[in-house]
TINULO-425499 format. One record per residue (C-alpha): x, z, y; residue number from 1; residue in one letter. Coordinates in steps of 0.25 Angstrom, whole numbers, plus 5000, padded with zeros to 4 digits. Each point is the difference from the previous one (the first is absolute). Layout:
// residues N
ATOM   c1   c3   c2   k r
ATOM    X    Z    Y NUM A
...
***
This chain:
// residues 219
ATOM   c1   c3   c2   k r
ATOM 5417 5355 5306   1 X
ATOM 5004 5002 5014   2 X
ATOM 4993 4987 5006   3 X
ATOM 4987 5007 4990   4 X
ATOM 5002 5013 5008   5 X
ATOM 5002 4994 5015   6 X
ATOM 4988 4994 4996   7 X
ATOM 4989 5010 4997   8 X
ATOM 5006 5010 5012   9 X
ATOM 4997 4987 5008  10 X
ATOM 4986 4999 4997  11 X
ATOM 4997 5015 5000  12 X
ATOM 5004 5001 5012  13 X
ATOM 4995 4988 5006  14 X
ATOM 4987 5004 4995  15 X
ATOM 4998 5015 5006  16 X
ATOM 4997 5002 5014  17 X
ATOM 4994 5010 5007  18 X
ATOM 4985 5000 5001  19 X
ATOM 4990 4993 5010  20 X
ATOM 4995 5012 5004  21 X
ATOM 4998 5010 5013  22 X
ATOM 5003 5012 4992  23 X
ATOM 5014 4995 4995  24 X
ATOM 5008 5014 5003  25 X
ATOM 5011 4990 5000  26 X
ATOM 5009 5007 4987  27 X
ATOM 5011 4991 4998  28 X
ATOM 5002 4991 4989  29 X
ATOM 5012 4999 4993  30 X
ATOM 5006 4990 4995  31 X
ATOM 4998 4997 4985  32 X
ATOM 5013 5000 4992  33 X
ATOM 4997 4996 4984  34 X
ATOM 5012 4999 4991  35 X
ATOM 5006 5001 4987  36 X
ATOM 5010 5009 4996  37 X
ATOM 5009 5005 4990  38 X
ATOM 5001 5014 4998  39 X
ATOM 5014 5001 5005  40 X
ATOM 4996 4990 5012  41 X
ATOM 4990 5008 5003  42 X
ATOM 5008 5014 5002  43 X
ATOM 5011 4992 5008  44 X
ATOM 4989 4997 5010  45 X
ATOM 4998 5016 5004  46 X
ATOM 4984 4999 5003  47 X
ATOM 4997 5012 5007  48 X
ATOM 4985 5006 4997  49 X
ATOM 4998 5005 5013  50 X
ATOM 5000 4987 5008  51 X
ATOM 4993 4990 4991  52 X
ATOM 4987 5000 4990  53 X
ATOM 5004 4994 4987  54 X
ATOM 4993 4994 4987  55 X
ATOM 5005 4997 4988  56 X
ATOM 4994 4991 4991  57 X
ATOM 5004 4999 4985  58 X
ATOM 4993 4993 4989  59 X
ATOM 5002 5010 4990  60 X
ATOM 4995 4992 4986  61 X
ATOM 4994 5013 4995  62 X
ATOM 5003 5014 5008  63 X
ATOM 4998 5008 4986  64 X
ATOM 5013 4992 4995  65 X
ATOM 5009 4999 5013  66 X
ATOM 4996 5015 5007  67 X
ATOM 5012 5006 4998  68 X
ATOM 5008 4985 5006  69 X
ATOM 4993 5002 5012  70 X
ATOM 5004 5015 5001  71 X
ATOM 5013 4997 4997  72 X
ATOM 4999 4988 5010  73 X
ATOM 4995 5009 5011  74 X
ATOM 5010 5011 4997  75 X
ATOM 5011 4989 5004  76 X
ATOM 4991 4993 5013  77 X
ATOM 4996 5013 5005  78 X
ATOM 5013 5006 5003  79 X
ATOM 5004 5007 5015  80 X
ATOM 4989 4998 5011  81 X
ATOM 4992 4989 4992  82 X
ATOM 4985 5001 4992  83 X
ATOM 4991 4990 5001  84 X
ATOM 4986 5002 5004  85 X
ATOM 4992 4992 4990  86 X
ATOM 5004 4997 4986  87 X
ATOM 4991 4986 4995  88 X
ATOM 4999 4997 4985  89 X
ATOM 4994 4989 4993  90 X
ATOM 4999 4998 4986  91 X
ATOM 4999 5014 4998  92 X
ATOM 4993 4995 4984  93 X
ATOM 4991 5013 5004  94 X
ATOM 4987 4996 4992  95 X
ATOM 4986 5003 5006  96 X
ATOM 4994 5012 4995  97 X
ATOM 5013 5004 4991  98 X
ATOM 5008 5012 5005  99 X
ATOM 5017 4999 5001 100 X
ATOM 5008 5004 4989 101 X
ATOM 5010 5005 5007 102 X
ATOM 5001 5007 5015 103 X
ATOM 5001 4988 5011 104 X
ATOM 5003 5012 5010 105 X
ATOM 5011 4997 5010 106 X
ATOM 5007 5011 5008 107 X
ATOM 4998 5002 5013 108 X
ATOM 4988 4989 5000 109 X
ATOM 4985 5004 5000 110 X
ATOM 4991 4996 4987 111 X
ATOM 4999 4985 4999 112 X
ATOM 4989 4994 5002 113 X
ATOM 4996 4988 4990 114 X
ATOM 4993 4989 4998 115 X
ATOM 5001 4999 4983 116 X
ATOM 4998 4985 4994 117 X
ATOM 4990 4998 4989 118 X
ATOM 5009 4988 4994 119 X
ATOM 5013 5004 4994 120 X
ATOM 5009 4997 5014 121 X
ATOM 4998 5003 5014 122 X
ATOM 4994 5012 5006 123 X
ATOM 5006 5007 5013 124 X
ATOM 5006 5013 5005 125 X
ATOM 5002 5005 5015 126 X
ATOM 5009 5012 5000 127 X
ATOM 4998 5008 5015 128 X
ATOM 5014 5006 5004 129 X
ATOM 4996 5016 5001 130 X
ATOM 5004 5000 5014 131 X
ATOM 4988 4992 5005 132 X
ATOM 4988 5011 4998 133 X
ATOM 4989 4993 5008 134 X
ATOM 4997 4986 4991 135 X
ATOM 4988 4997 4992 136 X
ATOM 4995 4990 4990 137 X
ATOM 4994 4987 5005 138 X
ATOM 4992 4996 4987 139 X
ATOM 4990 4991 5010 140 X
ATOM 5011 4993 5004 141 X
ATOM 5004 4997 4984 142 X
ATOM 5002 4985 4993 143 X
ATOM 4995 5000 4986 144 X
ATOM 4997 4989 4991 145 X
ATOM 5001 5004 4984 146 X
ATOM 5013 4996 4994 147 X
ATOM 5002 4991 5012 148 X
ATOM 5002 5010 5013 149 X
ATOM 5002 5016 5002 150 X
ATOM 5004 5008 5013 151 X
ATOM 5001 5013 5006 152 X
ATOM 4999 5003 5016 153 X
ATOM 5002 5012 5009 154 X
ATOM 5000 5004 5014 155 X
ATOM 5011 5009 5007 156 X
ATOM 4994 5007 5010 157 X
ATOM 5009 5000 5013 158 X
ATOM 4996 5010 5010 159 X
ATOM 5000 4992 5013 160 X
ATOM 5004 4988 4995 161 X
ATOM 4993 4987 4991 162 X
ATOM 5000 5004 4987 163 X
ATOM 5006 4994 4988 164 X
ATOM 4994 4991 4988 165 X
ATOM 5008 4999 4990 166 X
ATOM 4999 4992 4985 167 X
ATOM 5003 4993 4989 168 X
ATOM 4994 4989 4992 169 X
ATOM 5003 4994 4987 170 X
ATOM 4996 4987 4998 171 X
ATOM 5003 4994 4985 172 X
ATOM 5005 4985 5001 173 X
ATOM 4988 4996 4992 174 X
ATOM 4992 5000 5014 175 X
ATOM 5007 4989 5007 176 X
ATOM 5006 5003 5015 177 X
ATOM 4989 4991 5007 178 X
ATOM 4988 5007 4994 179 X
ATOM 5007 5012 5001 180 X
ATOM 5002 4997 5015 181 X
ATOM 4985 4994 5002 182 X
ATOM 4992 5010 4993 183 X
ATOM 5005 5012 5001 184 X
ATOM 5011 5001 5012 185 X
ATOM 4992 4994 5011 186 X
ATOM 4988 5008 4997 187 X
ATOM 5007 5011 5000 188 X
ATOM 5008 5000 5013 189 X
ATOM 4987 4992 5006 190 X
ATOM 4992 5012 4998 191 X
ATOM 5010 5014 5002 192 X
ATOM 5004 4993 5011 193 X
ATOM 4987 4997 5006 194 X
ATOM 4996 5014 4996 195 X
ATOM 5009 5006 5008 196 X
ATOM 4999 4992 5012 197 X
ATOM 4984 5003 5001 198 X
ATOM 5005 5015 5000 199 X
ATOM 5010 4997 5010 200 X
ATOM 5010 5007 4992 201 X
ATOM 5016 4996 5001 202 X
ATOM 5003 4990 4990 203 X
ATOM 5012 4992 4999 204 X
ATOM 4995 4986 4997 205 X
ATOM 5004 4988 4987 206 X
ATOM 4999 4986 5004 207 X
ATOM 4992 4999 4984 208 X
ATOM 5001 4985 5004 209 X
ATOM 5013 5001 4999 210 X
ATOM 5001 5002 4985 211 X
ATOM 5002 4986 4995 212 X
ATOM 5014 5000 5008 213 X
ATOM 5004 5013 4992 214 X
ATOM 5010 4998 4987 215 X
ATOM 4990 4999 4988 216 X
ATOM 5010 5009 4993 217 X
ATOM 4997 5010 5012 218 X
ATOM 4985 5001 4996 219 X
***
């Protein structure tokens, strides 16, 4: 598991570097630290909100069954001077054009946005942290293939400063790791990065030809 970790923080931070661009305003890049945790690994470690942007991604395996799991989980990891930012979820199981059962609210956290399946797995959630108030949805920059891909996007707005992109993806095992890579990924990065360069806006730049050395369980 740890020569796996060490692995994928090697590659992501390897592969970002600031852009080739006169307008960089020359925002720091912080090092990118991805990790496992248990729940009581994770409260030892004291994270500490105000000085770091945090993501947690859970594959839930159906959010109408596990809600009140992961209420109970945040209640233990969001302890002191610690919320995370951005909650991801996939699996969420929320069927397309099928309303949930039950309330997928959590406190403290904006309305999720979702991405709903229209096979009986995947779909995908982003819940925004209420402390961030200027974010938007990015459904242009979406991934969709039926029963094969879904994703959700946003953009935190930072006044002064290059704004956020922030996603999930969920890609079912029954669309291998290359095709995955070759049709959907490199387009993708390809053209939002392009994009951005033509507007000259600040964008902090994937090496895409990078992702064969990624750990196919990563993608």
């Amino acid at each position: 598991m740890v020569n796996h970790i060490n692995k994928i923080n090697a590659f992501l931070n390897n592969s970002f570097h600031p852009p080739d661009d006169d307008n960089y305003d020359g925002d720091n890049i912080s090092p990118i630290n991805c990790n496992y945790f248990e729940p009581e690994e994770f409260c030892k470690a004291k994270f500490d909100s105000s000085n770091c942007f945090s993501i947690l991604h859970l594959n839930i395996h159906s959010i109408q069954k596990h809600i009140e799991t992961l209420q109970t989980l945040l209640l233990t990891l969001e302890s002191g001077n610690f919320e995370f930012d951005i909650i991801a979820v996939s699996e969420s199981k929320l069927k397309s054009n099928i309303a949930p059962a039950v309330s997928i609210d959590i406190v403290n956290y904006h309305q999720p946005l979702s991405c709903p399946s229209e096979a009986n797995k995947g779909g995908v959630l982003l819940y925004v942290n209420k402390k961030i108030q200027n974010f938007k949805p990015r459904p242009d920059l979406c991934i969709y293939q039926s029963k094969l891909i879904e994703s959700s996007f946003i953009e935190i707005i930072n006044k002064g400063r290059s704004n956020h992109i922030i996603g999930v993806i969920y890609r079912r095992p029954t669309l291998g790791v290359d095709m995955f890579t070759d049709e959907c990924m490199r387009p993708f990065c390809g053209k939002n990065f392009k994009r951005k360069k033509q507007k000259h806006h600040n964008c902090r730049r994937l090496q895409y030809k990078s992702f064969e050395s990624l750990p196919h369980s990563f993608i």
